[in-house]
PDB file of N, CA, C, O and CB in Angstrom:
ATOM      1  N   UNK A   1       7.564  36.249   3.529  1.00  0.00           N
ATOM      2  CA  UNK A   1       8.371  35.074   3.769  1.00  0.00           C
ATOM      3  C   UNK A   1       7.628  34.047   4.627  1.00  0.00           C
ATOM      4  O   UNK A   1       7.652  32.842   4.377  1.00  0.00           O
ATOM      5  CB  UNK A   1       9.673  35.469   4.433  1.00  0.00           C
ATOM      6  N   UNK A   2       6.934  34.624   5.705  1.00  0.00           N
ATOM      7  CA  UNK A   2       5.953  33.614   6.452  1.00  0.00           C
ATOM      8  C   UNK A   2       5.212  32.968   5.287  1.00  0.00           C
ATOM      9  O   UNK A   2       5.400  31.764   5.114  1.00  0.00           O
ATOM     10  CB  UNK A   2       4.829  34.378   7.575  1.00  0.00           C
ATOM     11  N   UNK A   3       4.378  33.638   4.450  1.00  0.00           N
ATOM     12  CA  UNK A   3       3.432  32.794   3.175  1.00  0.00           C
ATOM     13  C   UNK A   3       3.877  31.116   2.768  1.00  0.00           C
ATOM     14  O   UNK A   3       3.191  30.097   2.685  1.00  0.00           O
ATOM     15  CB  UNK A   3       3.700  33.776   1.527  1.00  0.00           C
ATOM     16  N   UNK A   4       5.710  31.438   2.516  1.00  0.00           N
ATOM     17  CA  UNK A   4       6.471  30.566   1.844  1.00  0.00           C
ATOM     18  C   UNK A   4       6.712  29.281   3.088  1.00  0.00           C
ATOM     19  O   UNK A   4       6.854  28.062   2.994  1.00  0.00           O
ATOM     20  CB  UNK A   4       7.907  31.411   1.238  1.00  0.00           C
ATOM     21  N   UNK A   5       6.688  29.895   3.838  1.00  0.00           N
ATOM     22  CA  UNK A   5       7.251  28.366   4.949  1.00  0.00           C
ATOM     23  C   UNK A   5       5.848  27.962   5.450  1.00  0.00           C
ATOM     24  O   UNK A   5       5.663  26.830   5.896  1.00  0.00           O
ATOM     25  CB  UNK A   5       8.513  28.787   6.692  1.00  0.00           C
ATOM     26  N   UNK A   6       4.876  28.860   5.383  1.00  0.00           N
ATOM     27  CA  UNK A   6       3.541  27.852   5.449  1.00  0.00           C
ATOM     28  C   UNK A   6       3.149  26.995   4.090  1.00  0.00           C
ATOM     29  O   UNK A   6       2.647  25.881   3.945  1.00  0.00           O
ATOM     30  CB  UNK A   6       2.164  28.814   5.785  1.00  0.00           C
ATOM     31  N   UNK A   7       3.473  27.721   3.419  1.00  0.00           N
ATOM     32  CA  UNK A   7       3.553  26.349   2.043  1.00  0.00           C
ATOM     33  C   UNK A   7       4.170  24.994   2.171  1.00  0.00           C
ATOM     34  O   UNK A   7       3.915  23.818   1.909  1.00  0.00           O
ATOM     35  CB  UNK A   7       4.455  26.802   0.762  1.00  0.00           C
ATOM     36  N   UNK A   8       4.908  25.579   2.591  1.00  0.00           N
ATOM     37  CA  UNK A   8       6.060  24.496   2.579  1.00  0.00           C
ATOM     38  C   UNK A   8       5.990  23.453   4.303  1.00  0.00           C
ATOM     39  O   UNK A   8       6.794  22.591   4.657  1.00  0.00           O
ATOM     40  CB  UNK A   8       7.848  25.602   2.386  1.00  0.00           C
ATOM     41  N   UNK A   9       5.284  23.737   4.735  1.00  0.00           N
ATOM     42  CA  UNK A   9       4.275  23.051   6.072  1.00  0.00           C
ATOM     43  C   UNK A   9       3.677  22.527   5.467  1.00  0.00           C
ATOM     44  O   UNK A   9       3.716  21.344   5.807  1.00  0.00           O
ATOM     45  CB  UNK A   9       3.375  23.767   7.089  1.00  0.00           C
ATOM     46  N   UNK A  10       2.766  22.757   4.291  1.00  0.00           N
ATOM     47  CA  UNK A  10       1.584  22.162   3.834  1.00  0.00           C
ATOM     48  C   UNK A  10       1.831  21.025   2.711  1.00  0.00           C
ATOM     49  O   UNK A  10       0.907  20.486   2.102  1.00  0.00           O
ATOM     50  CB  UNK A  10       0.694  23.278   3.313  1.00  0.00           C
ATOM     51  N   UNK A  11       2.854  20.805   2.567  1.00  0.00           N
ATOM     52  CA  UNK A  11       3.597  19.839   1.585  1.00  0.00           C
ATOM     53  C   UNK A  11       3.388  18.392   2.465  1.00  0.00           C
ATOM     54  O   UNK A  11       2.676  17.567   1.893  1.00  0.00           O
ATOM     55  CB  UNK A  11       5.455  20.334   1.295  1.00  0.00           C
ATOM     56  N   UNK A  12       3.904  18.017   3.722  1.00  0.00           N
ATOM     57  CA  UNK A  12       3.888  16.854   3.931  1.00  0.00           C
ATOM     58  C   UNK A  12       2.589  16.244   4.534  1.00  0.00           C
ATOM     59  O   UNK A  12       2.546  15.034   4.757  1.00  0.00           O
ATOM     60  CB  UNK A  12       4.916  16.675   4.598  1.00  0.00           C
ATOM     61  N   UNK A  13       1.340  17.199   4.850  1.00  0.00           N
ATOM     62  CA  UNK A  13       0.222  16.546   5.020  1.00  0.00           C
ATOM     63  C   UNK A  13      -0.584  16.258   3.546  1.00  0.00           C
ATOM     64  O   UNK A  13      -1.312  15.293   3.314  1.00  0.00           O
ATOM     65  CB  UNK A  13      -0.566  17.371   6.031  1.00  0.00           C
ATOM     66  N   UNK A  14      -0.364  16.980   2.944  1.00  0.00           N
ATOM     67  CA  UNK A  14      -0.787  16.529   1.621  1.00  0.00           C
ATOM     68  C   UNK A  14      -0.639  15.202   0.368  1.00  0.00           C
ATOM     69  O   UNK A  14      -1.279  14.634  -0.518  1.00  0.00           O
ATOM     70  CB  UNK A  14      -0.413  17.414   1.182  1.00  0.00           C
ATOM     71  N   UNK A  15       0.979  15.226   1.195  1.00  0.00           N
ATOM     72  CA  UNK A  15       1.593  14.003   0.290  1.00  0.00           C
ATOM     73  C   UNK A  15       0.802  12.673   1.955  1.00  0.00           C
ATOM     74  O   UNK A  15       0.589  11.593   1.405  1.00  0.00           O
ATOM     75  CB  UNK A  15       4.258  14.205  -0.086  1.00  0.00           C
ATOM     76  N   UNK A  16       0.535  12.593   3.026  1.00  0.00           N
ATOM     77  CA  UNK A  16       0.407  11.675   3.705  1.00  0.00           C
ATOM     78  C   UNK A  16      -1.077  11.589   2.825  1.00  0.00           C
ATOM     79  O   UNK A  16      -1.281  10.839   1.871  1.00  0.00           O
ATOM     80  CB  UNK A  16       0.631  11.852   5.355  1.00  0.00           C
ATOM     81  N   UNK A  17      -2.038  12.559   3.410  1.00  0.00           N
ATOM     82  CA  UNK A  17      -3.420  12.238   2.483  1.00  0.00           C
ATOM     83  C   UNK A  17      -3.378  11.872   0.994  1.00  0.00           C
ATOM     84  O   UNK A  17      -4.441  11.394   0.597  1.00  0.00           O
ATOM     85  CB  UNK A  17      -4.309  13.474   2.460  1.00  0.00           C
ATOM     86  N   UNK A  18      -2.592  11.961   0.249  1.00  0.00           N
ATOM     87  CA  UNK A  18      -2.740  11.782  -1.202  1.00  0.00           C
ATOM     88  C   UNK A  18      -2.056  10.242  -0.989  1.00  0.00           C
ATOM     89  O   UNK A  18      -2.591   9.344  -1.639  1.00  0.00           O
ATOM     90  CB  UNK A  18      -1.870  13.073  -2.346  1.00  0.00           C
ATOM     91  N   UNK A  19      -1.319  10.009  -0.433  1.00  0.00           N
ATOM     92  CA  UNK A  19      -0.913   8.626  -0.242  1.00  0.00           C
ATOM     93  C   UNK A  19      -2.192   7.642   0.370  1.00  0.00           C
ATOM     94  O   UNK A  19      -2.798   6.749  -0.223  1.00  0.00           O
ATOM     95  CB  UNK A  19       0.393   8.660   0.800  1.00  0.00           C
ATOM     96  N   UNK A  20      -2.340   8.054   1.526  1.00  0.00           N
ATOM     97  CA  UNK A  20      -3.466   7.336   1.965  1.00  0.00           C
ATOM     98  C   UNK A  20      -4.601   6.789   1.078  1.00  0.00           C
ATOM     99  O   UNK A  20      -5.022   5.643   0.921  1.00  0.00           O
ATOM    100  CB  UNK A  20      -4.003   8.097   2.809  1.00  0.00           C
ATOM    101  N   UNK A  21      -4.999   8.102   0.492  1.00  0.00           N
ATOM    102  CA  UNK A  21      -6.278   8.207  -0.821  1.00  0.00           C
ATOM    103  C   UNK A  21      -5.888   6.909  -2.122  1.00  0.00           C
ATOM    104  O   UNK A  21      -6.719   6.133  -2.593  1.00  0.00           O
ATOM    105  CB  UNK A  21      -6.143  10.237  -1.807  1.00  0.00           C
ATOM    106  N   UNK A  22      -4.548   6.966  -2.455  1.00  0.00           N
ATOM    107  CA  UNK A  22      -4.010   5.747  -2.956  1.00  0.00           C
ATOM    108  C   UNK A  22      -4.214   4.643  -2.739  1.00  0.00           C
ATOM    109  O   UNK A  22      -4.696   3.946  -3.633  1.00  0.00           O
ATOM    110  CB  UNK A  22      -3.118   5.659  -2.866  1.00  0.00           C
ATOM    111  N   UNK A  23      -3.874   4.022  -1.288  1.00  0.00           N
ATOM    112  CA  UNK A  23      -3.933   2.918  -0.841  1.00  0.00           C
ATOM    113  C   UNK A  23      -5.354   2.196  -0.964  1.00  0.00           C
ATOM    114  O   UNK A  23      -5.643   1.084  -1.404  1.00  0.00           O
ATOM    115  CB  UNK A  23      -3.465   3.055   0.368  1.00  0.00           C
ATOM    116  N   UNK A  24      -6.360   3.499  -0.271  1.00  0.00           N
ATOM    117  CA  UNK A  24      -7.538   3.134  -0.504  1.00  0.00           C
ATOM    118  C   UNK A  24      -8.041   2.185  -1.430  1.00  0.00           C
ATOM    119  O   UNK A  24      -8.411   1.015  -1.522  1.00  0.00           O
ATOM    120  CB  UNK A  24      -8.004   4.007  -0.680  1.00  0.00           C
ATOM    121  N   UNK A  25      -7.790   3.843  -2.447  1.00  0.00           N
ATOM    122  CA  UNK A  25      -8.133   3.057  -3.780  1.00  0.00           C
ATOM    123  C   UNK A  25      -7.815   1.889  -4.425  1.00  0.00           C
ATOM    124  O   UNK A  25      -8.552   1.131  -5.054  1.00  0.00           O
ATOM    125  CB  UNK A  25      -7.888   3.618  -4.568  1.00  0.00           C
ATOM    126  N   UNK A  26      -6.529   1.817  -4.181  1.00  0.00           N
ATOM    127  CA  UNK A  26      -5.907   0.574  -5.092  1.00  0.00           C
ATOM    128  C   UNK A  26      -6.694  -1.398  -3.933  1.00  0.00           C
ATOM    129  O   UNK A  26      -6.930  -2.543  -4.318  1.00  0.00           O
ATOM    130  CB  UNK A  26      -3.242   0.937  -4.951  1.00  0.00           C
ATOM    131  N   UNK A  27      -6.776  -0.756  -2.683  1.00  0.00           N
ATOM    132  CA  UNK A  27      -7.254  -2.420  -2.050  1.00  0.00           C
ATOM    133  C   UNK A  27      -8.557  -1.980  -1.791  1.00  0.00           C
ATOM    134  O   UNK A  27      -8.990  -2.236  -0.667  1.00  0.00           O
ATOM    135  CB  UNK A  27      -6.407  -3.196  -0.445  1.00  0.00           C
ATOM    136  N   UNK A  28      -9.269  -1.386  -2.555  1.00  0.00           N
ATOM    137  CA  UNK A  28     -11.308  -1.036  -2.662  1.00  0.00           C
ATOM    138  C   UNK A  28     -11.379  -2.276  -3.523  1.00  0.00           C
ATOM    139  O   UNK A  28     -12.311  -2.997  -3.166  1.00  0.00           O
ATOM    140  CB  UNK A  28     -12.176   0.851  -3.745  1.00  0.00           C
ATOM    141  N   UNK A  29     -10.611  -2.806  -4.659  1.00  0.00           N
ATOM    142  CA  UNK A  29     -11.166  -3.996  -5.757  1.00  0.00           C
ATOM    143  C   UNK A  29     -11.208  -5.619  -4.482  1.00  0.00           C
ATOM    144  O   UNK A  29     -11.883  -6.648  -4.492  1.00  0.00           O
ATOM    145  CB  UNK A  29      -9.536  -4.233  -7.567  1.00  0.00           C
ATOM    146  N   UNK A  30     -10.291  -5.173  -3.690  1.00  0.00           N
ATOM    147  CA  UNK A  30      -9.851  -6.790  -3.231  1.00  0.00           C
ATOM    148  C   UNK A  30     -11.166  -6.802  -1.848  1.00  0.00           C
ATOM    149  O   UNK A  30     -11.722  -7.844  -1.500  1.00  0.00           O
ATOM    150  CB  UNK A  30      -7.589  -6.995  -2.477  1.00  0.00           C
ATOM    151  N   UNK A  31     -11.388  -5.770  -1.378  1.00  0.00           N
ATOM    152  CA  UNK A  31     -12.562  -5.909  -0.774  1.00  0.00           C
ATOM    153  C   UNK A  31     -13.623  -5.857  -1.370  1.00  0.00           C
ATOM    154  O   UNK A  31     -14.435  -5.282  -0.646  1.00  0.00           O
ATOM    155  CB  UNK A  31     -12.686  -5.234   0.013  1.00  0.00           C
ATOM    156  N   UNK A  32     -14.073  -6.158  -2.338  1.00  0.00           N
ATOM    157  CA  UNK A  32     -14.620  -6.132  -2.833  1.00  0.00           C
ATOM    158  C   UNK A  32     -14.977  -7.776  -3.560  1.00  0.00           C
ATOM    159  O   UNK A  32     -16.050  -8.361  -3.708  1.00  0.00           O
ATOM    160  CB  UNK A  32     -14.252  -5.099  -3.251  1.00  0.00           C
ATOM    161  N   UNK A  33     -13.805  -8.100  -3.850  1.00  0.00           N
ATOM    162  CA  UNK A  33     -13.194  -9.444  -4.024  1.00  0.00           C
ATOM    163  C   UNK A  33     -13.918 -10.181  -2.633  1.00  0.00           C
ATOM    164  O   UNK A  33     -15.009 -10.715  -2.832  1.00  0.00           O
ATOM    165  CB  UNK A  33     -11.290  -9.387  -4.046  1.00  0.00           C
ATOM    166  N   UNK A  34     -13.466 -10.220  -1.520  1.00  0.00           N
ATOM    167  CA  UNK A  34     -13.578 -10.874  -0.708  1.00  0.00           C
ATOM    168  C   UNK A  34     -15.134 -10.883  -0.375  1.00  0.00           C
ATOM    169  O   UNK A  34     -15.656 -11.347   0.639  1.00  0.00           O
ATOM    170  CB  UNK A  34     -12.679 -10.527   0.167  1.00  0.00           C
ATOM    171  N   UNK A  35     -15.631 -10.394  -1.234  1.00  0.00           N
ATOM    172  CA  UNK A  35     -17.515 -10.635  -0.655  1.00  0.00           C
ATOM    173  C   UNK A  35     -17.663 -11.847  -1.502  1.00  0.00           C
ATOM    174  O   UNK A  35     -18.740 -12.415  -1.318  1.00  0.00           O
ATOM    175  CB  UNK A  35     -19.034  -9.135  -1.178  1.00  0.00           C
ATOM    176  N   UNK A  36     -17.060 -12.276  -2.180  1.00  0.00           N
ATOM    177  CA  UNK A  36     -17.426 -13.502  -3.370  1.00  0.00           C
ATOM    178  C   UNK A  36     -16.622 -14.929  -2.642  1.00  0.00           C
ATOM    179  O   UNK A  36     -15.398 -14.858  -2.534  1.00  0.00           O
ATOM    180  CB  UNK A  36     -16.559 -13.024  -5.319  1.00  0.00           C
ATOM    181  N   UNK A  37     -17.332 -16.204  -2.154  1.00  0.00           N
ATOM    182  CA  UNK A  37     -16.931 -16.978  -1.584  1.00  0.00           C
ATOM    183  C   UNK A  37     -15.540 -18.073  -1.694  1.00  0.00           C
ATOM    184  O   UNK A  37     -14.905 -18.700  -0.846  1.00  0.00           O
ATOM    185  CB  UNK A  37     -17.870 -17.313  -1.572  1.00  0.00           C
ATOM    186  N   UNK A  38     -15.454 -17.955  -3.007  1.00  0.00           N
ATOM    187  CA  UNK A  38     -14.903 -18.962  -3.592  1.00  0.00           C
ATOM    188  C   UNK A  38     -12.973 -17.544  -3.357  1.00  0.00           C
ATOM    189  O   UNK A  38     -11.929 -18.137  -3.085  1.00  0.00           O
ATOM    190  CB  UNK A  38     -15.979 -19.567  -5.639  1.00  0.00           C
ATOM    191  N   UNK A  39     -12.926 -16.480  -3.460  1.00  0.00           N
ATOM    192  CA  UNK A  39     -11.917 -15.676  -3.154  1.00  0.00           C
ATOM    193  C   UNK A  39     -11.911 -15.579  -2.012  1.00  0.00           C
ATOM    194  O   UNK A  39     -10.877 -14.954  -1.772  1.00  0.00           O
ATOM    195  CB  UNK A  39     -11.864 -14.601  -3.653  1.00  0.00           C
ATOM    196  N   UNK A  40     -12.450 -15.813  -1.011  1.00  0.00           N
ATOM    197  CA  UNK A  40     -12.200 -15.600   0.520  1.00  0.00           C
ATOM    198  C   UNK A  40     -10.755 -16.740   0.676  1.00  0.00           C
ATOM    199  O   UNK A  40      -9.821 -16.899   1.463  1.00  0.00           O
ATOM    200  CB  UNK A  40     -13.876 -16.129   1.652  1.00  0.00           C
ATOM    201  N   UNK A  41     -11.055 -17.110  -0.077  1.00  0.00           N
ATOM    202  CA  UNK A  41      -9.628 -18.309   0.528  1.00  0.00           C
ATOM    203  C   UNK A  41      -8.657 -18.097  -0.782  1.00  0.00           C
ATOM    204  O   UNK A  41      -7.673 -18.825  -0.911  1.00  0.00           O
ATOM    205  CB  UNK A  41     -10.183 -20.536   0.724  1.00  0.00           C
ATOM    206  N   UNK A  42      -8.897 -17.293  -1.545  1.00  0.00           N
ATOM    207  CA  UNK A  42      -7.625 -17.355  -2.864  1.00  0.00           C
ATOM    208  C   UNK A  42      -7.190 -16.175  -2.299  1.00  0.00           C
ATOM    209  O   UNK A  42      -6.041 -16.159  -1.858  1.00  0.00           O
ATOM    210  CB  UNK A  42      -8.025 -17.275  -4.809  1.00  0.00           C
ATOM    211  N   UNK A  43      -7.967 -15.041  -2.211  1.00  0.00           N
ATOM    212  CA  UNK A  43      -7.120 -13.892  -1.799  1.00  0.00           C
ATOM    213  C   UNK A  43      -6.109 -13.623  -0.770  1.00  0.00           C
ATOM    214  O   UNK A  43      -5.004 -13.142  -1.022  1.00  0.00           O
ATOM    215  CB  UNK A  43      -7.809 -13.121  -1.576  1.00  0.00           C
ATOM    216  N   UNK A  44      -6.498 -13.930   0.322  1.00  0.00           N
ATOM    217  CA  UNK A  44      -5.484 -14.393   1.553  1.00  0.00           C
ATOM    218  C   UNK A  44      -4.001 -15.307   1.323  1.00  0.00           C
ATOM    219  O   UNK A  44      -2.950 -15.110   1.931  1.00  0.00           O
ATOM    220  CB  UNK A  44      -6.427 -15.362   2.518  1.00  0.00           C
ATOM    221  N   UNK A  45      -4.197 -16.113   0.505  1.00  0.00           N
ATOM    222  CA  UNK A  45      -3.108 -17.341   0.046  1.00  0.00           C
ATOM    223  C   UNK A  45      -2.488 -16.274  -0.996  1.00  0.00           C
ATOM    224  O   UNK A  45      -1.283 -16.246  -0.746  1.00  0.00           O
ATOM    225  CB  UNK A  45      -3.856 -19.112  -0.771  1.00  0.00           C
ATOM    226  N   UNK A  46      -2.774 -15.387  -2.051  1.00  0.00           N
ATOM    227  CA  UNK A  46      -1.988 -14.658  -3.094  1.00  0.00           C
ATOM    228  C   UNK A  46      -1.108 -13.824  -2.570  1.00  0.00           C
ATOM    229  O   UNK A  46       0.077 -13.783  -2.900  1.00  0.00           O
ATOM    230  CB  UNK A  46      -2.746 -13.920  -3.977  1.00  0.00           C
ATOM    231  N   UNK A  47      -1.825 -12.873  -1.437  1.00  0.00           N
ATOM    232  CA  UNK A  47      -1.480 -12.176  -0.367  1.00  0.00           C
ATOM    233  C   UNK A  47      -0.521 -12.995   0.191  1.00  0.00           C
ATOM    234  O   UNK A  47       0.492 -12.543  -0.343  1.00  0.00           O
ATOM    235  CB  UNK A  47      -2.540 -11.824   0.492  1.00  0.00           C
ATOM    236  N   UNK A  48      -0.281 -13.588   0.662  1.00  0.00           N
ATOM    237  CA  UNK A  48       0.817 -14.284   2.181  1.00  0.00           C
ATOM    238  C   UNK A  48       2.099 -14.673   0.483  1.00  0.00           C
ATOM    239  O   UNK A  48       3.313 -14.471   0.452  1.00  0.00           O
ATOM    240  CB  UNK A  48      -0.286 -16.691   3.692  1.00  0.00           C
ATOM    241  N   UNK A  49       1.392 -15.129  -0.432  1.00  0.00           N
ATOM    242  CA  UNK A  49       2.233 -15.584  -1.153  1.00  0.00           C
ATOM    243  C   UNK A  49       3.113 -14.779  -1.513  1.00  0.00           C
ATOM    244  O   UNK A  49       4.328 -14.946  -1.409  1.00  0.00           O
ATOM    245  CB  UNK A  49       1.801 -16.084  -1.997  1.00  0.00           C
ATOM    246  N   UNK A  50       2.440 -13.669  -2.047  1.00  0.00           N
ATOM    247  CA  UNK A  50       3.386 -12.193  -2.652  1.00  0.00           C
ATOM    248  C   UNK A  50       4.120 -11.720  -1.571  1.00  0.00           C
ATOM    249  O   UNK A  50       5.305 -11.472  -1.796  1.00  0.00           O
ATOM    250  CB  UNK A  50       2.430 -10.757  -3.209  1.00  0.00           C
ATOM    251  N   UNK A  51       3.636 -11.512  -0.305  1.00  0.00           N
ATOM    252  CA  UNK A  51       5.005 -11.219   1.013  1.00  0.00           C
ATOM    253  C   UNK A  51       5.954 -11.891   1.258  1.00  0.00           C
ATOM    254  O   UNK A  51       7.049 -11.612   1.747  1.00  0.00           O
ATOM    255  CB  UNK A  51       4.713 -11.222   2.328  1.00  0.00           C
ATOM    256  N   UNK A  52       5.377 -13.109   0.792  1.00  0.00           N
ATOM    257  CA  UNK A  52       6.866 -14.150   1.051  1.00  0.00           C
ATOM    258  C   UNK A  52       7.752 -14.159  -0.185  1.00  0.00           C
ATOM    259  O   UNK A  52       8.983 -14.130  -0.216  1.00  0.00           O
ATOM    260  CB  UNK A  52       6.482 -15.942   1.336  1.00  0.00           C
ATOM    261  N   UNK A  53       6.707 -14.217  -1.415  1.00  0.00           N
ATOM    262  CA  UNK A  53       8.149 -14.004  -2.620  1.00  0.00           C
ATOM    263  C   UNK A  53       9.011 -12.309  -2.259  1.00  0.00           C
ATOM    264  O   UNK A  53      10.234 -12.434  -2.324  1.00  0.00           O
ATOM    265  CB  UNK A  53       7.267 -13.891  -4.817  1.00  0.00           C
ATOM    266  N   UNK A  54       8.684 -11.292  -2.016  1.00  0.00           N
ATOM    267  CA  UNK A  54       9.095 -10.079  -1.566  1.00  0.00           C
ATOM    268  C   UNK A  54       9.816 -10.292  -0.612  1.00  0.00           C
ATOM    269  O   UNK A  54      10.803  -9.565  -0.717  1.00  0.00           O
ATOM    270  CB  UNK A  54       8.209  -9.236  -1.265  1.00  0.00           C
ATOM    271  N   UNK A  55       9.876 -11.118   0.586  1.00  0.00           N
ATOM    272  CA  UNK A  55      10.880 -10.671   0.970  1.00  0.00           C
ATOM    273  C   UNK A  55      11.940 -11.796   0.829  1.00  0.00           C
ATOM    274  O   UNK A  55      13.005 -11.910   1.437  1.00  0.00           O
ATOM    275  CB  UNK A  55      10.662 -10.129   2.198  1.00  0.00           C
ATOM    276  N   UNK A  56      11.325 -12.705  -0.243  1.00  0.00           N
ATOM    277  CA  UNK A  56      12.755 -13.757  -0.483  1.00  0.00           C
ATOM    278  C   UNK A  56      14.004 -12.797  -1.316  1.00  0.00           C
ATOM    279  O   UNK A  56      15.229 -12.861  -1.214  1.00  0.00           O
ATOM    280  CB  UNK A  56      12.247 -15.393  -1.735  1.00  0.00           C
ATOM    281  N   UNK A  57      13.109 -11.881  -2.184  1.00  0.00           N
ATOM    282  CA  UNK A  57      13.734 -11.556  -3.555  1.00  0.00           C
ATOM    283  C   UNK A  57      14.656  -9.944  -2.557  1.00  0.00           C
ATOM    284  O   UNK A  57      15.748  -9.379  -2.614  1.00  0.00           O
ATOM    285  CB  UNK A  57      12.114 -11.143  -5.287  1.00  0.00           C
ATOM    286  N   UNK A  58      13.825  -9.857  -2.037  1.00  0.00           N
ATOM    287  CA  UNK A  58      14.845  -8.951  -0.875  1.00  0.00           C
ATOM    288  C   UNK A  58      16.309  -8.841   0.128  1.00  0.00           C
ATOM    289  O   UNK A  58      17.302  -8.116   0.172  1.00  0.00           O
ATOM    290  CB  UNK A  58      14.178  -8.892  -0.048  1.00  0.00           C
ATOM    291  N   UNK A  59      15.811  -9.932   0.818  1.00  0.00           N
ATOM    292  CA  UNK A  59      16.943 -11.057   1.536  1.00  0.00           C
ATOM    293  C   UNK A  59      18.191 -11.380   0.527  1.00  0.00           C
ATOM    294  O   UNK A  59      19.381 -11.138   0.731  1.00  0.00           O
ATOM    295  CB  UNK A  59      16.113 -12.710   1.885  1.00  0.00           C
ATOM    296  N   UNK A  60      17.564 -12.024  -0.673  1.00  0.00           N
ATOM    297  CA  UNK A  60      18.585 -12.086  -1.582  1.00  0.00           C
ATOM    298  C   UNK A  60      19.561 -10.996  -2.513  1.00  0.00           C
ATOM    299  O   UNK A  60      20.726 -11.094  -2.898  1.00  0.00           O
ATOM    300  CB  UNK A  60      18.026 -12.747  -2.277  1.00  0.00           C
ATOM    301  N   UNK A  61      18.773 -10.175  -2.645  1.00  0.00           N
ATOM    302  CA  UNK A  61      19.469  -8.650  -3.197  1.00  0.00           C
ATOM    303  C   UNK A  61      20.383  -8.003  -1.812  1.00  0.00           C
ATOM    304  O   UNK A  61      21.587  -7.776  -1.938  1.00  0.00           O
ATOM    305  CB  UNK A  61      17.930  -7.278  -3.709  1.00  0.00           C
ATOM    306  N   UNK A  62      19.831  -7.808  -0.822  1.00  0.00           N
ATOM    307  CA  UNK A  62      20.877  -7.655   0.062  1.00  0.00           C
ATOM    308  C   UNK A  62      21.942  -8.354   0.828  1.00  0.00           C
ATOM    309  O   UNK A  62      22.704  -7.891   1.677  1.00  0.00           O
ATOM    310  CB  UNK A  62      20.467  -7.272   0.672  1.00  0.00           C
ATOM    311  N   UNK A  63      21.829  -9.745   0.290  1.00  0.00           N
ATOM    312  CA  UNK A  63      22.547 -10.587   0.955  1.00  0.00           C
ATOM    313  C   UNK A  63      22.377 -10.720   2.424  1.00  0.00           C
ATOM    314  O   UNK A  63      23.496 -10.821   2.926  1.00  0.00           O
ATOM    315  CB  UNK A  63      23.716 -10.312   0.678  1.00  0.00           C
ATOM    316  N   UNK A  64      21.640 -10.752   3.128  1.00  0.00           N
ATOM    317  CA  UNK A  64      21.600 -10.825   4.454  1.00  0.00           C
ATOM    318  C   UNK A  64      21.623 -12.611   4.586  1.00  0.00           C
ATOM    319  O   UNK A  64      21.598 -13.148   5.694  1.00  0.00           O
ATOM    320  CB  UNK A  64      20.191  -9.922   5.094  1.00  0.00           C
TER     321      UNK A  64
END
């Protein structure tokens, strides 16, 4: 029975690292992006842009 609840310990560091490993991956293209001059200033502006449509479309679904 000990075996089973150390398994089951080992569930939420796995899902934090497999998440992490995600994130990585998915913003490795945009740094990557940002070595090219002419995106140093588009990427930042798409970015601020997409947080602000997110949390308009948010605000509005919850009515706050």
């Amino acid at each position: 029975m000990s075996d089973f609840w150390t398994n089951i310990s080992r569930y939420p560091r796995f899902f934090i690292s497999s998440l992490a490993g995600s994130i990585l991956i998915i913003l490795t293209p945009f740094k990557n992006l940002l070595k090219i001059q002419k995106f140093q200033i588009l990427v930042p502006i798409l970015l601020l842009s997409f947080v602000i449509l997110l949390a308009f479309i948010l605000i509005n679904m919850t009515a706050i």
